[in-house]
Backbone bond lengths (Angstrom), bond angles and torsions (degrees), N, CA, C in turn:
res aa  C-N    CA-C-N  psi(-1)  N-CA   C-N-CA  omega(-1)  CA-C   N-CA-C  phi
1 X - - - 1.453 - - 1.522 109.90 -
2 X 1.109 125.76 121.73 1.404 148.80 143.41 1.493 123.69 -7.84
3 X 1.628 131.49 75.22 1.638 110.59 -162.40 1.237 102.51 -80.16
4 X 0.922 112.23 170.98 2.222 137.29 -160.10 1.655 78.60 -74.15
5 X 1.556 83.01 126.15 1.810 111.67 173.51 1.473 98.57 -53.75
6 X 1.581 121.62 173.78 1.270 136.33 160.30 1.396 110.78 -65.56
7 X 1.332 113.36 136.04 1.519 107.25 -165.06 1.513 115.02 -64.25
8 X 1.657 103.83 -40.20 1.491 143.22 160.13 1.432 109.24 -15.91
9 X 1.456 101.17 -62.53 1.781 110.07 -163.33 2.092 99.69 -95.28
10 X 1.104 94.92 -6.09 1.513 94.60 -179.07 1.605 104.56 -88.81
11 X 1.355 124.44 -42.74 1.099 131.14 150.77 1.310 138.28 -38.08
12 X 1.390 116.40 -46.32 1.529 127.63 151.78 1.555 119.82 -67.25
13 X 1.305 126.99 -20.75 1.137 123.12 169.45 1.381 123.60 -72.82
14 X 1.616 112.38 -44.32 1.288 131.15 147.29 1.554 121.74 -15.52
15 X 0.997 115.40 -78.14 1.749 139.83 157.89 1.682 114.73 -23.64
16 X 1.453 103.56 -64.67 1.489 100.48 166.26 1.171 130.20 -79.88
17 X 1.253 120.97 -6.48 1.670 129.71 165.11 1.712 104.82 -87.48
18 X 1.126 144.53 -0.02 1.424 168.02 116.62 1.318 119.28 -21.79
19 X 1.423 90.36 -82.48 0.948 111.14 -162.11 2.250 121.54 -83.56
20 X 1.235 91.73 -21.97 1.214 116.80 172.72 1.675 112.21 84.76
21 X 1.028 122.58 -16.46 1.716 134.95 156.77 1.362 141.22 -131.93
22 X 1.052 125.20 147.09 0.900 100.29 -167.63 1.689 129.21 -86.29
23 X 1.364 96.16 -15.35 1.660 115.62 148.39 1.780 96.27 -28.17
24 X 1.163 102.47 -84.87 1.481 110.17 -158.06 1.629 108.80 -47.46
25 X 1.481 122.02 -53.73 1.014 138.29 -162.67 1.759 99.88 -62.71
26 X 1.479 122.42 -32.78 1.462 115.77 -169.39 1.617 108.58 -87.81
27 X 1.940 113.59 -7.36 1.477 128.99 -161.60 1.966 75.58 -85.83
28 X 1.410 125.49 -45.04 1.042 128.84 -148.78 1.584 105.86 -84.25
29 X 1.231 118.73 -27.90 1.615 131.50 -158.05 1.932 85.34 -102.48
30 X 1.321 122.12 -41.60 1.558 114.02 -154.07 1.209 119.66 79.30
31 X 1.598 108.61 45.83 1.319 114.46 173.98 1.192 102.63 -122.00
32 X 1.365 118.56 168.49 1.902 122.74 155.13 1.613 118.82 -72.17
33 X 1.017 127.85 130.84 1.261 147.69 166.64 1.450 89.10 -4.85
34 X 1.756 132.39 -79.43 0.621 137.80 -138.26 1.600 123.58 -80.85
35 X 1.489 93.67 -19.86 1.554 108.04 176.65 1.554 122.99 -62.84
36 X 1.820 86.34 -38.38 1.631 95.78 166.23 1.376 131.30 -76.81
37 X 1.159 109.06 -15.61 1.474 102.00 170.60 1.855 98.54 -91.25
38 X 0.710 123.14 -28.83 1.637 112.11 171.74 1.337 115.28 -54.67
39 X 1.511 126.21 -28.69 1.179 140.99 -177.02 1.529 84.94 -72.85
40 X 1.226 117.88 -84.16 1.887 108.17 -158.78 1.137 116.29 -34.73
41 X 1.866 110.68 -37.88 1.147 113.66 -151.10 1.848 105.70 -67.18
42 X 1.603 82.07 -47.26 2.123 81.98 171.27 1.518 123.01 -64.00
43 X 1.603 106.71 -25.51 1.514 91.67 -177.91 1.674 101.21 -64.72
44 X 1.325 114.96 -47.11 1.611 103.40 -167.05 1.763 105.27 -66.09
45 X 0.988 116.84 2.14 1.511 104.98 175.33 1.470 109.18 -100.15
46 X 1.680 99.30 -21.47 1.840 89.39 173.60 1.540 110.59 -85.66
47 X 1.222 120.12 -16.13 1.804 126.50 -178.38 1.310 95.23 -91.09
48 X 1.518 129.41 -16.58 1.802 120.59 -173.93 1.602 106.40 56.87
49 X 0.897 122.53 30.56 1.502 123.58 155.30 1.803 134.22 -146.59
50 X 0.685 111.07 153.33 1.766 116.22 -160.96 1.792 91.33 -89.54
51 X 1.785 88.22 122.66 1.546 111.72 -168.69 1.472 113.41 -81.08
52 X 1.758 93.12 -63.03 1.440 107.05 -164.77 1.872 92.32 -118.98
53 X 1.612 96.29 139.41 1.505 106.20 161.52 1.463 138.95 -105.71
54 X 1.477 103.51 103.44 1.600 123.20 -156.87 1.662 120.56 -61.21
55 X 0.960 125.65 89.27 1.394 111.69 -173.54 1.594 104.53 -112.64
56 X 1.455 117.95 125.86 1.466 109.96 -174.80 1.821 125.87 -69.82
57 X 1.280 89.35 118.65 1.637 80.61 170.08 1.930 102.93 120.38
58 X 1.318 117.45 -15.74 1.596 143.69 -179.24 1.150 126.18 -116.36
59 X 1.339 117.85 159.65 1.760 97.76 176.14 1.368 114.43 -89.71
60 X 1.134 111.29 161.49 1.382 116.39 -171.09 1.599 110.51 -67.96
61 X 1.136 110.85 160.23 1.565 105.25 -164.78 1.910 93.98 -128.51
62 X 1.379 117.82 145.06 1.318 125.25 -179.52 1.465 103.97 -73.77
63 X 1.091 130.12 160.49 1.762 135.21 169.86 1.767 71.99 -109.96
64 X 1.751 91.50 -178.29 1.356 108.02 -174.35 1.196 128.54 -99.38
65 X 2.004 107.47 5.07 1.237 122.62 178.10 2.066 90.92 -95.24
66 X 1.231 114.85 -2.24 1.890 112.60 -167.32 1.806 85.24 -98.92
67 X 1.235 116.65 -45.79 1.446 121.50 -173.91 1.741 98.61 -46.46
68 X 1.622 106.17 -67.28 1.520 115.76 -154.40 1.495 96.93 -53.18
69 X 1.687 125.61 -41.93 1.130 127.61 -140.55 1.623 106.93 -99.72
70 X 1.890 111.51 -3.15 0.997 105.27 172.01 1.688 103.53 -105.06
71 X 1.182 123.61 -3.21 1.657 117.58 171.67 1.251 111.16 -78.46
72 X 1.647 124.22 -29.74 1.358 131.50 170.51 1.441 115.12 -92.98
73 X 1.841 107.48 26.82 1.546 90.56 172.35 1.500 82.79 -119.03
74 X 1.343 131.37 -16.92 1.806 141.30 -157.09 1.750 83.02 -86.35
75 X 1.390 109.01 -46.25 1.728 82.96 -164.99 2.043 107.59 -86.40
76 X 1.521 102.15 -11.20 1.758 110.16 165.25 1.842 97.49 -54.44
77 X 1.048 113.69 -63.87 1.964 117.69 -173.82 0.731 89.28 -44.49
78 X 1.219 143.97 -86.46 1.564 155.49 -131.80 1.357 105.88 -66.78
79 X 1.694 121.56 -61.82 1.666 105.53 163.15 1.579 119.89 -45.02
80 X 0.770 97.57 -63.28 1.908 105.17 -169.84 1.582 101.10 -58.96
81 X 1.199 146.50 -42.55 1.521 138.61 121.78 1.532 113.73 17.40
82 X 1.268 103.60 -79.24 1.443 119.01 -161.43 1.853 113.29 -82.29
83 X 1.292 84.20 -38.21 1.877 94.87 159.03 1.198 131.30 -18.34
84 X 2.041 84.29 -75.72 1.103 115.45 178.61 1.472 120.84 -42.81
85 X 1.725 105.13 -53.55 1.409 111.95 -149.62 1.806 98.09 -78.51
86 X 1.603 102.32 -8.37 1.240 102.45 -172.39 1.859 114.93 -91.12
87 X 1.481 103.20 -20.59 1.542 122.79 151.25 1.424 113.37 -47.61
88 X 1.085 115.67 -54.04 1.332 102.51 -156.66 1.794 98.12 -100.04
89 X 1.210 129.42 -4.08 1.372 104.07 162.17 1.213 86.52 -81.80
90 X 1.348 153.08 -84.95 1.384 139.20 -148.40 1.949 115.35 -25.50
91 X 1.522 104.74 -44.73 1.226 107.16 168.76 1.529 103.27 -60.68
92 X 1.401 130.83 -56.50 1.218 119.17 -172.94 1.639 132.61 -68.21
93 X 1.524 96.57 21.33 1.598 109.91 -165.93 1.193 130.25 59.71
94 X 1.743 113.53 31.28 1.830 116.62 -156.82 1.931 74.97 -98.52
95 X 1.311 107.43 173.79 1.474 120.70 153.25 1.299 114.98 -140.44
96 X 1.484 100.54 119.19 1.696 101.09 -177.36 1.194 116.88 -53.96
97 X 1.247 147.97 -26.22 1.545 146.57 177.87 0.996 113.45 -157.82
98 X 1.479 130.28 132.87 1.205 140.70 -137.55 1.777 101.47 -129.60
99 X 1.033 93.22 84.70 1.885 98.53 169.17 1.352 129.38 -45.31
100 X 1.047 115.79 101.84 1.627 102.88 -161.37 1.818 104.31 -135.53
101 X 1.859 99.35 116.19 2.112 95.14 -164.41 1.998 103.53 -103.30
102 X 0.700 110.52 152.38 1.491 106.89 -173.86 1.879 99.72 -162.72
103 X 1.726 100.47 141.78 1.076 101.33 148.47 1.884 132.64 -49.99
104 X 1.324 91.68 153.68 1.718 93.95 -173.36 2.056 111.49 -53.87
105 X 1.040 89.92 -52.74 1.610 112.28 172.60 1.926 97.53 -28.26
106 X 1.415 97.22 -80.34 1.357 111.49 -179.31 1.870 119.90 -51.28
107 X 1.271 102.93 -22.70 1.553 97.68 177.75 1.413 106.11 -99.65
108 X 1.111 112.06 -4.46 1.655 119.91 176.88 1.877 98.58 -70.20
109 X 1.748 98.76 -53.78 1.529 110.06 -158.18 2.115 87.40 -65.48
110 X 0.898 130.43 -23.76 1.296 117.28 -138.07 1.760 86.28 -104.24
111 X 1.288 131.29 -35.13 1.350 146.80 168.96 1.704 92.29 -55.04
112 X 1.385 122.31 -96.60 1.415 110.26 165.56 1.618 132.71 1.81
113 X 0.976 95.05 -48.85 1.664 119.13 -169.43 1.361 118.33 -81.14
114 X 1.557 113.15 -18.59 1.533 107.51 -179.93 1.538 95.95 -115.86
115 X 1.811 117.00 -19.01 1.790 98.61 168.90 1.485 113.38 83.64
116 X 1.185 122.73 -130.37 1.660 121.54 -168.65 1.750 95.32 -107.31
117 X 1.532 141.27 -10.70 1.065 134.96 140.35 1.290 130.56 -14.79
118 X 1.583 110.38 -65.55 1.091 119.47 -159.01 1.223 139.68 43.37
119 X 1.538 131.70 169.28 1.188 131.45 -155.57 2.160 112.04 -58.27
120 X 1.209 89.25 153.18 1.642 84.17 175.10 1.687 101.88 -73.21
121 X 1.067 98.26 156.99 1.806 100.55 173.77 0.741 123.60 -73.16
122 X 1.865 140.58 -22.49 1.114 138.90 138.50 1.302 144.94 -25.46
123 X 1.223 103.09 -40.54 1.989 134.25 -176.41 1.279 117.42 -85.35
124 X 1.768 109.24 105.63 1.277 114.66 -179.39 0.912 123.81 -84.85
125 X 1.740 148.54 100.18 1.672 111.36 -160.28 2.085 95.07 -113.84
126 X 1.655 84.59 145.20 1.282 116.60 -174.80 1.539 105.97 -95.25
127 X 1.057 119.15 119.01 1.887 111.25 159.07 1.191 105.36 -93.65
128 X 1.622 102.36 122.41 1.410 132.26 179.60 1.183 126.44 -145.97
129 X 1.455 136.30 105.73 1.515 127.60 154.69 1.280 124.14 -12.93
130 X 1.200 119.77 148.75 1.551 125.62 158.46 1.548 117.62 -43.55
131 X 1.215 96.59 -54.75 1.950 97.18 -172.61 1.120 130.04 -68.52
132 X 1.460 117.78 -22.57 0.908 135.53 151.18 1.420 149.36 -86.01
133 X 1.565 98.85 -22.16 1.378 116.77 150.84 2.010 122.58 -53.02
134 X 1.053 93.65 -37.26 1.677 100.01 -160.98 1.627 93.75 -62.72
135 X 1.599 141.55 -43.18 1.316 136.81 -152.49 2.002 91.53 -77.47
136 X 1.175 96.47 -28.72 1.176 92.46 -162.11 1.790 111.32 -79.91
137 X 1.631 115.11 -13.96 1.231 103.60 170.08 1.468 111.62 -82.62
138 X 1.394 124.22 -21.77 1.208 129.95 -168.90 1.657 107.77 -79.34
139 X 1.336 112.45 -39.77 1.711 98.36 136.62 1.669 157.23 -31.63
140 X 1.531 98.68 -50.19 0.897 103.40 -178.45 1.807 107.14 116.42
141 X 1.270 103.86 -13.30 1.701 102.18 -177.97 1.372 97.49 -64.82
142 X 0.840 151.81 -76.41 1.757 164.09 -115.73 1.765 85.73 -126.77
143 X 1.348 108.81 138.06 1.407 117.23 161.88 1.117 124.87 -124.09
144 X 1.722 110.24 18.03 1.815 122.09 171.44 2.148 74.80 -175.50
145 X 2.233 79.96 140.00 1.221 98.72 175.74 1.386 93.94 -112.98
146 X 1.541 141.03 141.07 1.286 138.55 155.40 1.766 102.09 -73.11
147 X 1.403 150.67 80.59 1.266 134.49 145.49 1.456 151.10 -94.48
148 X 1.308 99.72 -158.01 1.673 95.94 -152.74 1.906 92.58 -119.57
149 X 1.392 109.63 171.21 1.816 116.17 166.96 1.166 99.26 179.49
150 X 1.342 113.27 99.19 1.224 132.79 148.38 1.435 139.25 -29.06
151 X 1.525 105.22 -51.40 1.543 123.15 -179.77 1.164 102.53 -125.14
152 X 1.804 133.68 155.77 1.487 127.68 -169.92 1.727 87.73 -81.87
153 X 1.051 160.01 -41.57 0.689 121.24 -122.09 1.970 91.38 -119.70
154 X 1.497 110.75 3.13 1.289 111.86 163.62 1.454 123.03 -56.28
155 X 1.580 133.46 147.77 1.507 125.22 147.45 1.238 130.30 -17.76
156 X 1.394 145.69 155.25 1.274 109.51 -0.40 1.543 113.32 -106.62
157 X 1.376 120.57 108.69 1.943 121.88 -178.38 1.251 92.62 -91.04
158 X 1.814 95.47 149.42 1.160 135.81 163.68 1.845 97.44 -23.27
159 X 1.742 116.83 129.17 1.253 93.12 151.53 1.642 92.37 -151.31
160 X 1.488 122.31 -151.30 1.109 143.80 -172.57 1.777 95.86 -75.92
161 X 1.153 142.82 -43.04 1.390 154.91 159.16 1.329 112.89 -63.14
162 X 1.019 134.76 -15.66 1.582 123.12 170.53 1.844 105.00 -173.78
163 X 1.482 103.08 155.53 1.166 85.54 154.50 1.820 121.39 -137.20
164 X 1.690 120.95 160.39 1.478 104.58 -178.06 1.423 101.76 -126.34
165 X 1.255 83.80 157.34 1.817 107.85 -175.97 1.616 95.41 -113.25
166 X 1.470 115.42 144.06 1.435 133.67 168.63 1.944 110.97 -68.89
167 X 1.180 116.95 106.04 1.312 99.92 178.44 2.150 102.07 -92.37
168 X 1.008 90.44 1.67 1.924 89.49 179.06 1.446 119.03 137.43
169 X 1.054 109.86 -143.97 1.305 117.38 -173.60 1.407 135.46 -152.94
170 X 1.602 112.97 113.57 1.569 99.20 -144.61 1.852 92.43 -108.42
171 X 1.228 125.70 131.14 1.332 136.49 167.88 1.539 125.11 -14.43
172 X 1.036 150.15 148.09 0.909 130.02 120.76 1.450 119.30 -108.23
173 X 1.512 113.40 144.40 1.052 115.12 -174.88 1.743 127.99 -118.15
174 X 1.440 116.88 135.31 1.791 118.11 175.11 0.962 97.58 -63.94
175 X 2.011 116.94 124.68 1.286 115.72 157.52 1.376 110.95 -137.72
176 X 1.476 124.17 -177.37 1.421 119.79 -154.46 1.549 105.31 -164.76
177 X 1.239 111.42 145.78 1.446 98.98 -178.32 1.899 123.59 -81.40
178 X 1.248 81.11 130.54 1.800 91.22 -175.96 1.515 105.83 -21.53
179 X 1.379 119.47 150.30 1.299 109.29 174.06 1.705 106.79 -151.22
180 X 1.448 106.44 143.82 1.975 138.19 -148.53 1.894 66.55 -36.29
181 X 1.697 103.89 138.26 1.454 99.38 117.11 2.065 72.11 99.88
182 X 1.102 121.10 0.78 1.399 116.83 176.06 1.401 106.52 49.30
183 X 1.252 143.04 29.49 1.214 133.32 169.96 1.984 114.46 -87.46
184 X 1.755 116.77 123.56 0.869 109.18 -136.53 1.901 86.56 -92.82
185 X 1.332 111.50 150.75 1.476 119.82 -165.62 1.661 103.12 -73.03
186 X 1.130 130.60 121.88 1.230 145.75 174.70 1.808 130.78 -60.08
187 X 1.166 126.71 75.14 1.740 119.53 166.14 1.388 96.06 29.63
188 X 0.932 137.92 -113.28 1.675 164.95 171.60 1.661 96.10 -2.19
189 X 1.111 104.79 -38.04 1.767 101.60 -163.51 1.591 119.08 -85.98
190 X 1.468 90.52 -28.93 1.622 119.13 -179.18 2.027 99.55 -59.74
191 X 1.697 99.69 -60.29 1.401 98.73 -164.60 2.040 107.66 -53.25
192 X 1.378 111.51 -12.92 1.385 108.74 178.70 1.286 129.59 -93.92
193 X 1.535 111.46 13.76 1.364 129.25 -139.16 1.438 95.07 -135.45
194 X 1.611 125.39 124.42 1.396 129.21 158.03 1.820 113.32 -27.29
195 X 1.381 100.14 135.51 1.856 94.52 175.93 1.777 97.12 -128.13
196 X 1.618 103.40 171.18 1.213 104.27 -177.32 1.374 113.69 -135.92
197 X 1.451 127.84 118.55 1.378 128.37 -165.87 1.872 104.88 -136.84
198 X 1.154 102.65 -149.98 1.288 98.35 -161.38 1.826 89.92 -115.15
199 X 1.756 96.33 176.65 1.898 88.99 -176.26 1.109 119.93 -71.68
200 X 0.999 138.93 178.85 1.617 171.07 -118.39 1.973 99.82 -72.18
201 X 1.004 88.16 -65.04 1.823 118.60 -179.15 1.501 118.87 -76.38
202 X 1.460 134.94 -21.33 1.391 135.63 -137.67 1.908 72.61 -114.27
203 X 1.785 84.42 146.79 1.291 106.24 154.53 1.300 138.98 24.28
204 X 1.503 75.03 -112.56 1.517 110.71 175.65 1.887 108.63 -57.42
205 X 1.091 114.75 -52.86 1.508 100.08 -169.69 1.448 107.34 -71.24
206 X 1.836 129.43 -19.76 1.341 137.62 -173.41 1.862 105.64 -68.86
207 X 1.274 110.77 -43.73 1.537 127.35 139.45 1.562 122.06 -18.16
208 X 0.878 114.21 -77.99 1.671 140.83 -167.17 1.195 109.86 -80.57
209 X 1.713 148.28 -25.69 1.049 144.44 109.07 1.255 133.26 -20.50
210 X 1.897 124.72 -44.97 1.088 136.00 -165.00 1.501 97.47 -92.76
211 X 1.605 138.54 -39.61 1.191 146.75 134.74 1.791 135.00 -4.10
212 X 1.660 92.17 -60.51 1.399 118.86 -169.04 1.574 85.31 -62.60
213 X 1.917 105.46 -60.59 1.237 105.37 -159.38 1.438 128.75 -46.44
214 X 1.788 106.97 -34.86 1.405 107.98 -155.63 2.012 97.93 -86.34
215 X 1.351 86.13 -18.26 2.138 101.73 163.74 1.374 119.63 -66.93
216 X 1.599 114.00 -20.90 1.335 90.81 164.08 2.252 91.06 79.64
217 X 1.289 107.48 14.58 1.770 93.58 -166.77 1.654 94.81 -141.71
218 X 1.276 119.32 148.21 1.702 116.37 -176.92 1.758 92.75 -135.02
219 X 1.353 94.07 103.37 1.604 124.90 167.30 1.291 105.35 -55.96
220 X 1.277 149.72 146.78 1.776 145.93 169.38 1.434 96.15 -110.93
221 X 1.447 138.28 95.69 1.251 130.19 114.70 1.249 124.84 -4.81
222 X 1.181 122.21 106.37 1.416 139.43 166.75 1.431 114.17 -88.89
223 X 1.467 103.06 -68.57 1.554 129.82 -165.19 1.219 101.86 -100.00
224 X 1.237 115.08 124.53 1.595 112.67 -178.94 1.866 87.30 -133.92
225 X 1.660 103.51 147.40 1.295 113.60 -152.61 1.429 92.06 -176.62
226 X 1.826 125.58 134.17 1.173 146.14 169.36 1.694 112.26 -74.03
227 X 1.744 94.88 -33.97 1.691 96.23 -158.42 1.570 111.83 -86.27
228 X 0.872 132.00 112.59 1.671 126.85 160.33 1.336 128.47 0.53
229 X 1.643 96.57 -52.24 1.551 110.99 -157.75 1.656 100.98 -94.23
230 X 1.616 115.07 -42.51 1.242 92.27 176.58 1.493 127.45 -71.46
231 X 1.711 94.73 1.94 1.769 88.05 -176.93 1.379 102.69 -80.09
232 X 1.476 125.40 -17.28 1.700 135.58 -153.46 1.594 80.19 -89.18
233 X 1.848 124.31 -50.80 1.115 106.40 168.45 1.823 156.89 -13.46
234 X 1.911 77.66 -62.54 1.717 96.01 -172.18 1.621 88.23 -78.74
235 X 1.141 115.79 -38.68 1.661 100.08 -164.86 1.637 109.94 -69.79
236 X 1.107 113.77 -29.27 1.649 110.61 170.19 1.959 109.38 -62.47
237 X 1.249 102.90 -32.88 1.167 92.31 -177.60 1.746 120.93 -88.63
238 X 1.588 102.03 10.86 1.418 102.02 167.03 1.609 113.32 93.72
239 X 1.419 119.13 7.07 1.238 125.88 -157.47 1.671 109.56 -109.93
240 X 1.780 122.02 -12.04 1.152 124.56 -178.07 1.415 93.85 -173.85
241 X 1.510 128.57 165.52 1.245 150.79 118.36 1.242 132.45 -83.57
242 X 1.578 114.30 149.92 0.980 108.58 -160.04 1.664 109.31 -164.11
243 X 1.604 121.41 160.43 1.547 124.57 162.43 1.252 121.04 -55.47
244 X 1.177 125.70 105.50 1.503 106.97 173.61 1.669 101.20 -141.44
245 X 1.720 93.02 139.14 1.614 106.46 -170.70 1.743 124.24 -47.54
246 X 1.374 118.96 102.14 1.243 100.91 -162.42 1.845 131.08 -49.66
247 X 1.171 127.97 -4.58 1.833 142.43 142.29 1.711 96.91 -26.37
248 X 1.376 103.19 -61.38 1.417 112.49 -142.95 2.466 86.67 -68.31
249 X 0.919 85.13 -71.02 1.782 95.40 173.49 1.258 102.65 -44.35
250 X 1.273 135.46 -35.80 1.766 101.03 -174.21 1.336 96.85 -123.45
251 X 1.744 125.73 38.90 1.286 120.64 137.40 1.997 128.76 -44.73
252 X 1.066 129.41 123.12 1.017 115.17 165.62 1.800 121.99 -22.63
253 X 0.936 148.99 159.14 1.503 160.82 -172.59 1.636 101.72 49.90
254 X 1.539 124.16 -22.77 1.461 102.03 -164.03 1.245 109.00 -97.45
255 X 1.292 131.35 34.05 1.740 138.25 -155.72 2.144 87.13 -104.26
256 X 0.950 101.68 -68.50 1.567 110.40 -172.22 1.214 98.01 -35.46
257 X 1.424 110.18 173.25 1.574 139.88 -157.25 1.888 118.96 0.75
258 X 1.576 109.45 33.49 1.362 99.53 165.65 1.674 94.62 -146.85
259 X 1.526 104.26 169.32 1.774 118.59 -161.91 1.897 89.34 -138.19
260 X 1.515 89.47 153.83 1.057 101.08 164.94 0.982 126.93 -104.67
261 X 1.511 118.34 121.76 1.967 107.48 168.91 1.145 143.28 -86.43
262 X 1.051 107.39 166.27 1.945 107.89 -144.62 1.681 90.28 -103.85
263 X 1.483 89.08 112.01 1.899 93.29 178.63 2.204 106.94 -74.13
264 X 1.555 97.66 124.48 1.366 100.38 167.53 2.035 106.33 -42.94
265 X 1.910 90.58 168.28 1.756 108.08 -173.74 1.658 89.41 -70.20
266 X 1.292 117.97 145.14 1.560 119.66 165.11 1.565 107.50 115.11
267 X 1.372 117.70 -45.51 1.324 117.32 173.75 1.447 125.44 -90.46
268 X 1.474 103.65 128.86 1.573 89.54 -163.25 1.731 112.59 -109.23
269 X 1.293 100.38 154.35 1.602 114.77 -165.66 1.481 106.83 -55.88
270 X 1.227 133.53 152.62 1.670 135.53 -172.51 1.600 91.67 -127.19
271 X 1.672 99.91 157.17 1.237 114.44 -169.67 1.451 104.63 -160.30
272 X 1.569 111.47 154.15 1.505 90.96 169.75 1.661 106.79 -131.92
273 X 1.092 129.84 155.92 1.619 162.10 -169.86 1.840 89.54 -60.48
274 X 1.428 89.04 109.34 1.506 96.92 147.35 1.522 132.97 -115.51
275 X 1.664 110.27 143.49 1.452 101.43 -141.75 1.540 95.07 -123.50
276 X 1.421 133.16 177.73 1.329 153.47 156.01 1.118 115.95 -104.36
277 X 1.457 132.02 99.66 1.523 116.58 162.87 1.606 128.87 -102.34
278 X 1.104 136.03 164.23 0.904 124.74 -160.64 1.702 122.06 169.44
279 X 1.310 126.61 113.00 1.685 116.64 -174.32 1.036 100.32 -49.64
280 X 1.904 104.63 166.69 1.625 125.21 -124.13 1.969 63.14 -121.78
281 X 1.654 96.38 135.20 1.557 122.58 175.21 1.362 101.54 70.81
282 X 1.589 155.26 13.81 1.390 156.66 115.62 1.543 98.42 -22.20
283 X 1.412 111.18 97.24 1.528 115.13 161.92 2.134 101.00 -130.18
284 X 1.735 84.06 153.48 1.605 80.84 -179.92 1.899 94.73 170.57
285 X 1.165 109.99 141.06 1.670 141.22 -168.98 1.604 87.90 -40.01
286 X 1.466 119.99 -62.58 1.677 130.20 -161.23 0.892 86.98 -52.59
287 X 1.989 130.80 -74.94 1.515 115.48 -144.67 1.312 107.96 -60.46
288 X 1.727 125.97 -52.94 1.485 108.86 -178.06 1.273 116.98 -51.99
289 X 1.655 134.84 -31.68 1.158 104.98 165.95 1.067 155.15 -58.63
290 X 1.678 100.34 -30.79 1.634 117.26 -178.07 1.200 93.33 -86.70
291 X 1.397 162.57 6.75 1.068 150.40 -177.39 2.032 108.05 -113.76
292 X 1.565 95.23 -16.55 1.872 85.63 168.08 1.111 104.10 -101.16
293 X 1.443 125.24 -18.29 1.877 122.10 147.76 1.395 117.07 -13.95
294 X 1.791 99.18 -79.15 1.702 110.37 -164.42 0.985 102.62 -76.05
295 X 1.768 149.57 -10.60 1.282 138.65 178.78 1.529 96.01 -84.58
296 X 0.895 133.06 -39.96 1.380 123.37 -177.19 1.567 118.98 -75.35
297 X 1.389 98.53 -33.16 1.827 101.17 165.02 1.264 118.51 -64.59
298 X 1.260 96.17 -33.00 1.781 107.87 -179.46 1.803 101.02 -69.09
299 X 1.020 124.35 -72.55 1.443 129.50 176.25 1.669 111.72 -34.38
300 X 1.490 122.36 -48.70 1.280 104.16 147.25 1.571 156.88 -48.51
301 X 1.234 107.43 -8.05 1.457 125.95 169.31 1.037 117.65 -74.23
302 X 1.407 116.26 -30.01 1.412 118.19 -156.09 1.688 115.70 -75.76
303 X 1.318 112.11 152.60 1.618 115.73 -164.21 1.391 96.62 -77.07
């Protein structure tokens, strides 16, 4: 096998296949006439085949081993070109594409948020859970997690593998399905009423247990469900109440057929922690942007 010509003489060959002589090609490079033909002469002795065909007094004409070897030297520049330019933003701390995983909720708010802008072209966004999000920054897949924490003392903390910043605090809210006659569903009525949270272990229902408790009140889980929407589901259809993140309720389409209830004085409203994650010294223009996005979307929720 054939090792990769001198870049040097591939470059000068370039020039006279350009340029059509090599007269011309050495007026163009700042060489002597003669240097450049010394150049061909070694490249065809390091490829072992005859490039260019010399006829005095004409321009030189390519054989079809000078043709092949100058389309595979134009697209050789052209990578190493792009390499380059991709070296030196890396030196300059740029990142060509910016991995970015977020709950659905959160890529909804952040789409919203930039309007007829739209996303930078750089910015990949991933829909991803928290729990599953986190392995993946510690990889390296994702280079900002949009997440969630329910309880203080849940994942994901600051550690040696990443670190998160609090962007606020997004509601959660009791809601219930609209009911004939607009009459709005009552505190009192809710505690007698099927509710719908997530399974046994997750979050949100570890929350709502810890809630009930300090209420003194035991909610019955009926419907147990991971997804947001089918919980916004059953409750539109009259079948449970339930917590649901206020993002998720004043999404466009999910406002119709459910109400919010008005928690009596004494009980206080629950919410959960939205977070930034992200490896420790990861700085860059996108994340602060998308991250005073969701604080400000977030700050709009608020009652």
């Amino acid at each position: 096998m054939v090792k990769q010509p001198d870049l040097r003489l591939l470059s000068t060959f370039l020039a006279v296949v350009d340029c059509g002589s090599m007269a011309d090609a050495a007026a163009m490079l700042g060489y002597v006439p003669s240097a450049v033909s010394q150049h061909v002469a070694a490249l065809e002795r390091e490829m072992g085949v005859e490039l260019l065909v010399r006829r005095s007094g004409s321009r030189l004409i390519l054989t079809a081993a000078g043709r092949s070897l100058a389309k595979a030297a134009r697209t050789l520049f052209e990578a190493t070109a792009r390499f380059q330019d991709a070296a030196d933003g890396i030196a300059n701390r740029e990142i060509a594409e910016l991995r970015v995983g977020a709950y659905p909720s959160a890529i909804s708010q952040l789409l919203s948020a930039l309007g007829p802008r739209g996303l930078d072209a750089r910015v990949r966004l991933v829909i991803v859970e928290t729990e599953a999000g986190l392995p993946k920054v510690r990889s390296g897949d994702l280079d900002l997690l949009i997440a969630y924490r329910y309880l203080p003392e849940d994942p994901p903390a600051s550690s040696a593998e990443w670190t998160v910043t609090s962007l606020g605090h997004e509601p959660l809210v009791l809601v219930a399905g609209a009911r004939p006659g607009g009459r709005p569903l009552q505190w009192a009525e809710c505690l007698g009423m099927a509710w719908t949270s997530g399974h046994g272990r997750s979050p949100d229902r570890r929350l709502l247990r810890r809630w009930a408790g300090e209420l003194g009140i035991s909610p019955e889980v009926t419907l147990e469900t991971e997804d947001l929407h089918s919980m916004l589901a059953m409750i539109r259809a009259g079948l449970a109440v339930g917590l649901i993140p206020a993002a998720v309720i004043s999404a466009a389409g999910d406002t119709g057929g459910v109400e919010r209830v008005v928690l009596p004085p004494g009980v206080t409203p629950l919410h959960r922690e939205i977070l930034a994650v992200r490896r420790p010294g990861l700085r860059h223009p996108l994340i602060d942007d998308l991250i005073a996005m969701l604080t400000a979307a977030l700050e709009s929720l608020q009652p």
